[in-house]
Structure formats: C-alpha cells, structure tokens
C-alpha positions as CSV (number, residue, x, y, z in Angstrom):
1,X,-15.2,-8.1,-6.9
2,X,-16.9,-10.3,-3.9
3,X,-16.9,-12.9,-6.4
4,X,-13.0,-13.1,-6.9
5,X,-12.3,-12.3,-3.0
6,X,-14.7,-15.5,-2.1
7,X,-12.5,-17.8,-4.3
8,X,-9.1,-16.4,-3.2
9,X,-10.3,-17.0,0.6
10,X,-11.5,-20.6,-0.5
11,X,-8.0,-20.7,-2.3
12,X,-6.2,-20.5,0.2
13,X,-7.7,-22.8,2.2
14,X,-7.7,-25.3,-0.4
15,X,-3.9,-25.4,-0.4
16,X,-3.6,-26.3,3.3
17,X,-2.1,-22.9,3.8
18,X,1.9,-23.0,4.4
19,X,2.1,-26.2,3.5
20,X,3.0,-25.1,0.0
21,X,4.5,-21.8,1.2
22,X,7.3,-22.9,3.5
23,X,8.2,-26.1,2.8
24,X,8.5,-29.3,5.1
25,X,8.0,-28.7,8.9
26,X,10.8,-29.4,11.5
27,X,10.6,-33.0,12.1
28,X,11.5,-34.3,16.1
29,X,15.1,-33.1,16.0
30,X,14.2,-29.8,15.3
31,X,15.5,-27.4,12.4
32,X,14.0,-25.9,9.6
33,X,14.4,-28.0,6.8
34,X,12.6,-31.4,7.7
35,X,14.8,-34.4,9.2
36,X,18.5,-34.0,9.4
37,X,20.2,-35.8,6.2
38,X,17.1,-35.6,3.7
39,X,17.9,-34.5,0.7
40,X,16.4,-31.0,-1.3
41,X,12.9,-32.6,0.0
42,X,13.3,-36.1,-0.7
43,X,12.1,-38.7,2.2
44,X,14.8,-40.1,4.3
45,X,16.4,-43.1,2.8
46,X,16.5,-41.8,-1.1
47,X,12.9,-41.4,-2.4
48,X,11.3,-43.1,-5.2
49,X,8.4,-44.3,-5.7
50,X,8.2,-47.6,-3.6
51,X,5.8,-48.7,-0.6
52,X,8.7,-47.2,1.3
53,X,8.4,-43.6,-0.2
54,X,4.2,-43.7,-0.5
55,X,4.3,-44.8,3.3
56,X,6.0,-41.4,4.6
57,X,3.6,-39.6,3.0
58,X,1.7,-38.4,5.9
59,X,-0.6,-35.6,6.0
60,X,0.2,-33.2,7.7
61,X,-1.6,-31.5,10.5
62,X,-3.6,-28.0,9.5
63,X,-1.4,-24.7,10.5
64,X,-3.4,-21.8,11.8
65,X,-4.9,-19.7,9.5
66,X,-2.3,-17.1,8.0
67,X,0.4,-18.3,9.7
68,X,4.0,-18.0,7.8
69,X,6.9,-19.9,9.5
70,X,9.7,-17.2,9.9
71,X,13.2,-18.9,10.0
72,X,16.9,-17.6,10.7
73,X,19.7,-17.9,8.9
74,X,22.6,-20.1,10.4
75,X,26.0,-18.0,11.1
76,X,23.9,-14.5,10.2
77,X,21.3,-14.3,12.5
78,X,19.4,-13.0,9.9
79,X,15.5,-13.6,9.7
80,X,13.7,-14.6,6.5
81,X,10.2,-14.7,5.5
82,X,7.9,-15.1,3.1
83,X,7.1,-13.0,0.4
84,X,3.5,-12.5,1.1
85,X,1.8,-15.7,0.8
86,X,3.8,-16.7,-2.2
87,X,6.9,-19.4,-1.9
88,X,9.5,-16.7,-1.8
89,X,11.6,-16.0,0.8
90,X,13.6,-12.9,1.1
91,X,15.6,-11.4,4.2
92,X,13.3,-9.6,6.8
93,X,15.8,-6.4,6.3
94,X,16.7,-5.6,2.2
95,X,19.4,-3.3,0.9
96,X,17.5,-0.2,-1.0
97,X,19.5,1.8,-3.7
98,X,17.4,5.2,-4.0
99,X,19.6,8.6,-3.6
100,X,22.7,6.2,-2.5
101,X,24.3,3.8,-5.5
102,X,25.1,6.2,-8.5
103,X,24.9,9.3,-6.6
104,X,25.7,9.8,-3.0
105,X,27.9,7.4,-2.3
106,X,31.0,6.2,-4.5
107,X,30.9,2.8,-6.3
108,X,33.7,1.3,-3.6
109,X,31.7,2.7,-1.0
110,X,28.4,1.0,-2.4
111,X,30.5,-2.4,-3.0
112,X,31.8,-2.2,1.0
113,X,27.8,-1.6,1.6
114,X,26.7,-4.6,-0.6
115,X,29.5,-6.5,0.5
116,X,28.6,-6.4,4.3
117,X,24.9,-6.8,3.6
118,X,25.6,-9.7,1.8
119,X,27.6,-11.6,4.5
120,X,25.2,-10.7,7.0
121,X,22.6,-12.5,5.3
122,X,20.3,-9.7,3.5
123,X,19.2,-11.5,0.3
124,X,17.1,-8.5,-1.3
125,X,18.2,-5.8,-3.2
126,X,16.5,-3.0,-4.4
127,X,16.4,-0.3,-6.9
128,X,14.5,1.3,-10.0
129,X,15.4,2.4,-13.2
130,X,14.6,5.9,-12.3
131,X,17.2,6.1,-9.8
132,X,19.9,8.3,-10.4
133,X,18.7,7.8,-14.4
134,X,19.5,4.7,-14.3
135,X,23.3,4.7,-12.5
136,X,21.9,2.6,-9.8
137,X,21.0,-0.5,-11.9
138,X,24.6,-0.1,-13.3
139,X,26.3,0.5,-10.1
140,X,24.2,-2.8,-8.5
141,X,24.8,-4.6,-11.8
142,X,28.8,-3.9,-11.9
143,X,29.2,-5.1,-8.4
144,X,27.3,-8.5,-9.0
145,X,29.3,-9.3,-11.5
146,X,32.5,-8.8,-9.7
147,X,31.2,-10.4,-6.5
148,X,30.0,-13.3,-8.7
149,X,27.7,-14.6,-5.7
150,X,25.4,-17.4,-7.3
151,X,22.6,-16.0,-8.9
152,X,20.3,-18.4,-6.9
153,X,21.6,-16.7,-3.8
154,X,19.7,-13.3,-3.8
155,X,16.9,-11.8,-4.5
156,X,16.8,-8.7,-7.6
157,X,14.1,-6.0,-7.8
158,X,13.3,-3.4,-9.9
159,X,10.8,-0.7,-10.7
160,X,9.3,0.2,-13.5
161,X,7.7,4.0,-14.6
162,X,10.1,7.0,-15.2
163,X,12.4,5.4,-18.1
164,X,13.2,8.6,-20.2
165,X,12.0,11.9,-21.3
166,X,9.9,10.8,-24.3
167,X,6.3,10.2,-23.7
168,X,6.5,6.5,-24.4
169,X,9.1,6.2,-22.1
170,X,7.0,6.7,-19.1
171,X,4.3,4.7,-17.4
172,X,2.6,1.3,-17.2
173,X,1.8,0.6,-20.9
174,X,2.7,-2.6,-22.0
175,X,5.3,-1.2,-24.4
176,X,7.4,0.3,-22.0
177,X,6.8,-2.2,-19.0
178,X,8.6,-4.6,-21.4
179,X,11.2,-1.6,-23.0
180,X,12.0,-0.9,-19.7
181,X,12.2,-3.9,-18.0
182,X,14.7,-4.8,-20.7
183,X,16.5,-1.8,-20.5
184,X,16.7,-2.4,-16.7
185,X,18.2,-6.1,-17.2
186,X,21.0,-5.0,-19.5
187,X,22.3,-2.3,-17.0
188,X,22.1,-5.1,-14.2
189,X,23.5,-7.3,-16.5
190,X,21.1,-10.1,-15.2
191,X,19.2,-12.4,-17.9
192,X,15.7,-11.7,-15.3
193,X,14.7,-9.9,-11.8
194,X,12.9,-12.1,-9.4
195,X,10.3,-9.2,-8.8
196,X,9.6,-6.3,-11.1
197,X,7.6,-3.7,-9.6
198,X,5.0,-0.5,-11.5
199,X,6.7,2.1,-9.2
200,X,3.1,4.2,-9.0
201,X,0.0,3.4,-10.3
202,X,-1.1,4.7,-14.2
203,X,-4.4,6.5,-14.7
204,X,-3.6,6.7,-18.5
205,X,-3.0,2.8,-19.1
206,X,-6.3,0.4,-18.4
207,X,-5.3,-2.1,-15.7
208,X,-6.1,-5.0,-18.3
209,X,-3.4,-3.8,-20.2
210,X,-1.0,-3.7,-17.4
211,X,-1.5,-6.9,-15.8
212,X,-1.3,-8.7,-19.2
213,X,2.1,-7.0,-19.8
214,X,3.1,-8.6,-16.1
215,X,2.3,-11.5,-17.0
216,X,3.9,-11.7,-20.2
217,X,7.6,-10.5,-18.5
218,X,7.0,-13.3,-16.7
219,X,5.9,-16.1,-18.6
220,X,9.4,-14.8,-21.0
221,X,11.9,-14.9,-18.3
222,X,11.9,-11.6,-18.0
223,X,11.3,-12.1,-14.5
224,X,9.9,-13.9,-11.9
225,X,6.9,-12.3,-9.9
226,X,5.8,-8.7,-10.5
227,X,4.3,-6.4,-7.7
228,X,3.2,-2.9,-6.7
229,X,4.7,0.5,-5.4
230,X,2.4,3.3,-4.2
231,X,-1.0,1.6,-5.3
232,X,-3.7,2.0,-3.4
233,X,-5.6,-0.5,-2.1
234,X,-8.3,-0.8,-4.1
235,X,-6.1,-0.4,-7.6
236,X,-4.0,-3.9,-6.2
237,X,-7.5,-5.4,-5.6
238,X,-8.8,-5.0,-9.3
239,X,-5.0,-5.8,-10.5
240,X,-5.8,-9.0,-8.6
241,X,-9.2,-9.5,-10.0
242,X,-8.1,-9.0,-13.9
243,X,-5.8,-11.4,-13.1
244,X,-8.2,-13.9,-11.8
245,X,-11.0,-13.1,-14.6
246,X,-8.2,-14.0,-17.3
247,X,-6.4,-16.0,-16.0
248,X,-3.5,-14.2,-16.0
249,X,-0.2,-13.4,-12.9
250,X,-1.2,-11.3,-10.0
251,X,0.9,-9.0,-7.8
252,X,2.4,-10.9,-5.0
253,X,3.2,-7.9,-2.4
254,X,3.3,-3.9,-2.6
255,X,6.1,-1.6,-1.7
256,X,4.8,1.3,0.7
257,X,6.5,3.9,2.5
258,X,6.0,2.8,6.1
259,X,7.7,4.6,9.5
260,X,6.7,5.8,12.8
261,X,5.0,8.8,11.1
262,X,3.5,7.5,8.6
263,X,1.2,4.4,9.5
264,X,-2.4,4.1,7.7
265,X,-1.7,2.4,4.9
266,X,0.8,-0.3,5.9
267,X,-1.3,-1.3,9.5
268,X,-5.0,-0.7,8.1
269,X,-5.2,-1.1,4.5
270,X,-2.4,-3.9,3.4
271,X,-3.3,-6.3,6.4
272,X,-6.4,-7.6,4.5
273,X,-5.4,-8.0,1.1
274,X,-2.6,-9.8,3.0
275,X,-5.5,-11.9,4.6
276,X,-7.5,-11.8,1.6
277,X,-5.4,-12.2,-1.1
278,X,-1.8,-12.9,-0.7
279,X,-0.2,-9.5,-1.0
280,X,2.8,-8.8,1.2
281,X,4.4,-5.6,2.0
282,X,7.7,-4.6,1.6
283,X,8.0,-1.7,3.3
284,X,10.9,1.5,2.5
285,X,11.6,4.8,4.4
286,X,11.6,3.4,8.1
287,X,14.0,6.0,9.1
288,X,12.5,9.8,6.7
289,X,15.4,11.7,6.0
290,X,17.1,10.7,8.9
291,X,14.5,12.4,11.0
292,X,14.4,9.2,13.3
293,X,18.3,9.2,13.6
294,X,18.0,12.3,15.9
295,X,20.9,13.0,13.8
296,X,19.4,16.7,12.8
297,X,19.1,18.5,15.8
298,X,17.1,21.5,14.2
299,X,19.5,21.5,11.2
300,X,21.0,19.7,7.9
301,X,24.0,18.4,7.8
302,X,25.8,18.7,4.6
303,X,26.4,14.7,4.6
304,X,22.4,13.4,4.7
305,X,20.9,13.5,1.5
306,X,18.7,16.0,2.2
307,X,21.5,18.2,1.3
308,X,21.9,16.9,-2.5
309,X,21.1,18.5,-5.4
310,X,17.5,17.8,-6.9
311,X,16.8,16.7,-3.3
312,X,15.5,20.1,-1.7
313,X,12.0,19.0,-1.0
314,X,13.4,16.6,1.8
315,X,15.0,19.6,3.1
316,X,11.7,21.4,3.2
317,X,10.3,18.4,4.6
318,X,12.6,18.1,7.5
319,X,12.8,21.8,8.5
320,X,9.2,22.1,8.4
321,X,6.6,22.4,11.1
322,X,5.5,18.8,10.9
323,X,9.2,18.1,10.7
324,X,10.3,19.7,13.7
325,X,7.2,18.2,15.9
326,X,8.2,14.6,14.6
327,X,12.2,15.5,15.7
328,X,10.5,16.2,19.3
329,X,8.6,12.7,18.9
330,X,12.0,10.9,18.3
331,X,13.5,12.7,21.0
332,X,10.6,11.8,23.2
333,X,11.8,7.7,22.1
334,X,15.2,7.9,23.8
335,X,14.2,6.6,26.8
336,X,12.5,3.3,25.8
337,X,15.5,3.0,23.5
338,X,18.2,3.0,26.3
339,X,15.8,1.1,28.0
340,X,16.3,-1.9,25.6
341,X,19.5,-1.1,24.8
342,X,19.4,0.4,21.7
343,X,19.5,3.1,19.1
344,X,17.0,5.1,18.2
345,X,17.0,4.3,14.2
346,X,17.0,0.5,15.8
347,X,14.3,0.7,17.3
348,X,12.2,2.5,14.4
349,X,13.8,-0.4,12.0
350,X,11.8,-3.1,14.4
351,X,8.9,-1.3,15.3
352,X,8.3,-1.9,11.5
353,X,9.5,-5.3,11.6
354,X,6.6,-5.9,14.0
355,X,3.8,-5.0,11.5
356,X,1.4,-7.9,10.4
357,X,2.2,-9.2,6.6
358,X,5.6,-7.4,6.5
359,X,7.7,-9.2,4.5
360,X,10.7,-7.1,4.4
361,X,11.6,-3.6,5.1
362,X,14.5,-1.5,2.8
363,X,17.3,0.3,4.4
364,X,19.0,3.0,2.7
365,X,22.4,3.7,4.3
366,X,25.8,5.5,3.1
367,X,28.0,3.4,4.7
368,X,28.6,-0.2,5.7
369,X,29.1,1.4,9.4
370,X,26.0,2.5,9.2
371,X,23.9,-0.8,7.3
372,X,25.7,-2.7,10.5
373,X,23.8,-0.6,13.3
374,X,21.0,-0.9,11.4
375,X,21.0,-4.7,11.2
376,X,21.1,-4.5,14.8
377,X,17.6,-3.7,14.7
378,X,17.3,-7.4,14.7
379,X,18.2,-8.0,18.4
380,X,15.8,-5.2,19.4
381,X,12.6,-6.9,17.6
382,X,12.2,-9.8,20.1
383,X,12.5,-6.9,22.8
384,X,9.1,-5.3,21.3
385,X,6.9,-6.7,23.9
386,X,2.9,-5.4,23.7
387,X,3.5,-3.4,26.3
388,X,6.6,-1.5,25.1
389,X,4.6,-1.0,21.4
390,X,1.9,0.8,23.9
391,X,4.2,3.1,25.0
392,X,5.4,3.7,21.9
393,X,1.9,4.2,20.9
394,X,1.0,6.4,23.6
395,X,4.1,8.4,23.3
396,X,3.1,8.8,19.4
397,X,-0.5,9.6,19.6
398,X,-1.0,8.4,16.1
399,X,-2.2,4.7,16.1
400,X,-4.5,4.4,13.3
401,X,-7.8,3.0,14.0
402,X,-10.1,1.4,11.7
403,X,-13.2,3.3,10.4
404,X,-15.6,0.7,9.9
C-alpha cells in the first residue's frame, strides 16, 4: 500500500502536473485555449515538424502542486473543471436523474429540464440503471436522440449494482458489470458512457475481479473511465492499488453524498486520495429532500418526492428529530443568504462548490424553473469569502476536523 502511494505521488510529479491535464496555458492575450487562431493545439503558423515547429517548443514553467485550471464557458457562464486529476472536463454543476426521469416528472417535463441544462452549459448527466428500473436510462436515452446534440458534446454516466431480481443480476462481479453495462447502453441507446460507476461497494466479489472487469469495459469501448459511488476510502485505495500491481485502469473520481449536513467524508477523507491519487469527487444530494429549500416548514408537501410511493424513508427522514433541528439550521442561513443576495438552496449548491477536489456536484430538480435557480448558485460561489464560510461554520457547528 505505501509502496503504490509513493509511486503515484512521484507520478504525478513526473508529468509536470496540469500540464497534461488542462491543456495549453493562456498565452499573452489571454483566453483559455493558447494563442488566438491556433489550431486544436497545433503551434501558430500550421505545425509540422520543421525548425519552426521544434523552436516553439518551450517548456513550460512548473504549476503549483495540485493546482487544476478552472475555466468558463463563453455565452453560459458555466464553470468547468477537471475530472479529478484526469484530462476530463465536465461542468462544475451536472443534471442527476434519481427519483425525477421515469417517475416523478413526465418525459416532456424531463426534455424542458434537459433542454435548459443543456443551453446553459451543464455537460454531465447522470443516472443508474436502478433508477426507476431502468426508465431513467430510457427516458435520458429517448431525449438524446431527439435532441441529437453531438455526442462529443456531453458527458454520459451510469451506475452499475441493482440490475434485476435474479441473484446474478446484482453486484460487482465481472459478469454483470459487463451484462449491465450493456443493458444500460441499449436503453440510452449510446454505443459507450464516458464514466461507469459500481454504485456501492461489493463484499461478495474480490476487488481483483472488479477492477479487471473495469478495465475490460473500457479497453472494449464500453466506456471510457470507470469510478466509484459510496466506497469508502480505503476500498478506492486498494481499487487503486490492484490496478497499479496489474497494470490494469483505476477509478478516476467517487460519487458521495455531500451537503451542509453531511460533511466527513467529502472534506476529510476524499481530499487526499485527491492529493494522493487522482480521485475526484462528484458530489449528489446538496439540497436532502429539499430540507435546505426551507420549502417544508414542518410538513410534506404532496409535490417533493418525499411524498412518492416506495419513497417513505425520506419522509421519515425529514419529519424526524434530526430533520426538524437541520430545518432550524437552514432557517438559521437566511440571513447570510439575503445578505449575498441569494436563495437558500443557492447558497447550499456553492457552499459545495467550494470543497477542495470537487469536480462536480448533481442537481436533481422537477422543473426547468427550478434547475435555473439552481444554476444561479454560480454567481453566489465567488461571494463565498473565508469569512462568510466561518459563519456558516459557526452557525452549523459541524465542521469536521481531522483526527490525526
């Protein structure tokens, strides 16, 4: 294990750190894609191989250590970074599909959802093929092909675990990693995913066996990184060290649950495999059941989907104790967000934006009224001074801290 987090570290290092993550540097004009009128990375004046070309060449000067330019989209204003230290960059705020597409919300209403994400520059798109068995994919997949958006344009994930009711349809062994993954693709009606995720860790399947099957999607086509959802951080560490003893694909971020309530994991744990390793986060659930919203008030609302059938444990989670001392939190946030001129659910949406190796962070919404004041959250993130994250802080009383 030391052995394998020594050579990433020197890894790293080796590759003159974003040099081969982000692409060229702005030249003197300025902008992010090197000097104006190059083309796709070629040197100004056509490339080649000449005195010419060799003579631009000029090293570069070292970035700081971890550092991951963040750029923003032209016409958008959306922000777009790096998919952990790998080369992929996906929209700061993605488009989740859980308990919406194929359930809550009707297939125009998802399509008006997609639509407006899409033209406001979110690139990543989520869902699993346990959600809503599988009517998720289908929805997503129905509305990509009537869109007909480029393929290169956006950014596909999908989770792999629940499949089915038969024994060999659940779980991480390599059978139904590449079953489902399959399955998955023909309701999408994609030829790959850019990232499949495991959506849990699998006690019954050795982690050889798993990161093999990974690799193998990959290496077919099947898609183009794979990562993890719900593992800890010690079970993405030996994914990462199988990978490196055999020479075989490692995970490249993991999806956690990460909100103003629930903060460990995401600010203690994933912040040094991020360092150590290259794992990103992409992080879901920045607004729980809506508790954030202040929407509840000390009751349900027959709209949120805590109110759906199958869905009763949010209820229970929202009317409970813990629930109705976190409503009294949010409540206790409404000043700071008038202060900065904001929503409350804005101001959640950047306080996890602000987290160190965040790549992106899911929204669920049921309406493209809604995604829209929730992409406001990206005005409110250059607000978030360290002095304002203090009072949130203090106002929280749950800042982890670290035990060593």
């Amino acid at each position: 294990m030391q052995v394998s987090i020594a050579c990433t570290e020197q890894n790293l290092r080796s590759r003159s750190s974003e040099d081969r993550l982000c692409g060229p540097r702005p030249g003197p004009g300025g902008g992010n894609g090197g000097t104006t009128g190059a083309g796709h990375g070629n040197p100004p004046g056509g490339g080649g191989s000449g005195p010419k070309a060799r003579a631009a060449l000029v090293p570069r000067p070292p970035a700081p250590a971890g550092a991951l330019r963040e750029s923003t989209g032209r016409g958008t204003g959306m922000k777009y970074r790096n998919l952990g230290k790998s080369g992929l960059r996906v929209s700061c705020l993605g488009l989740g599909t859980w308990v919406t597409f194929g359930s809550q919300i009707s297939d125009e209403t998802a399509e008006d959802v997609l639509t407006v994400a899409y033209e406001h520059g979110v690139n990543l798109f989520d869902t699993a093929e346990v959600y809503a068995a599988g009517k998720a994919e289908r929805t997503l997949g129905n509305i990509l092909k009537s869109k007909g958006w480029r393929r290169s344009s956006y950014v596909i994930t999908t989770k792999i675990f629940w499949g089915g009711q038969a024994e060999t349809e659940r779980g991480l062994s390599r059978k139904h990693i590449i079953e489902g993954l399959r399955g998955s693709l023909e309701r999408l009606q994609l030829g790959y995913v850019d990232i499949v995720f495991a959506n849990r860790s699998d006690p019954n399947c050795p982690m050889e066996e798993i990161v093999r099957a990974m690799t193998y999607v990959i290496n077919q086509g099947l898609a183009l990184y794979w990562g993890t959802s719900r593992w800890g951080a010690a079970e993405i560490m030996e994914a990462y060290s199988m990978a490196r003893q055999f020479n075989l694909i490692p995970p490249v971020c993991e999806q956690a649950e990460h909100h103003l309530f629930q903060r460990e994991k995401v600010e203690m744990q994933l912040p040094e495999l991020y360092h150590k390793i290259g794992v990103g986060s992409v992080t879901w659930y920045p607004l729980p059941c809506g508790l954030i919203t202040s929407k509840y008030d000390g009751r349900v609302p027959d709209t949120c989907r805590a109110s759906i059938k199958g869905y009763q444990w949010l209820k229970d989670k929202v009317q409970s104790e813990d629930g109705k001392k976190q409503q009294a939190k949010v409540m206790d946030l409404l000043p700071i967000a008038h202060q900065l001129g904001c929503t409350v659910a804005q101001l959640a949406i950047a306080w996890c934006l602000r987290s160190e190796g965040v790549s992106s962070v899911l929204l669920g919404v049921s309406s493209a009224e809604q995604l829209i004041e929730h992409l406001g959250a990206l005005q409110v993130l250059s607000q978030l001074t360290p002095q304002t994250v203090m009072e949130i802080d203090g106002l929280l009383r749950n800042k982890p801290h670290s035990k060593k």
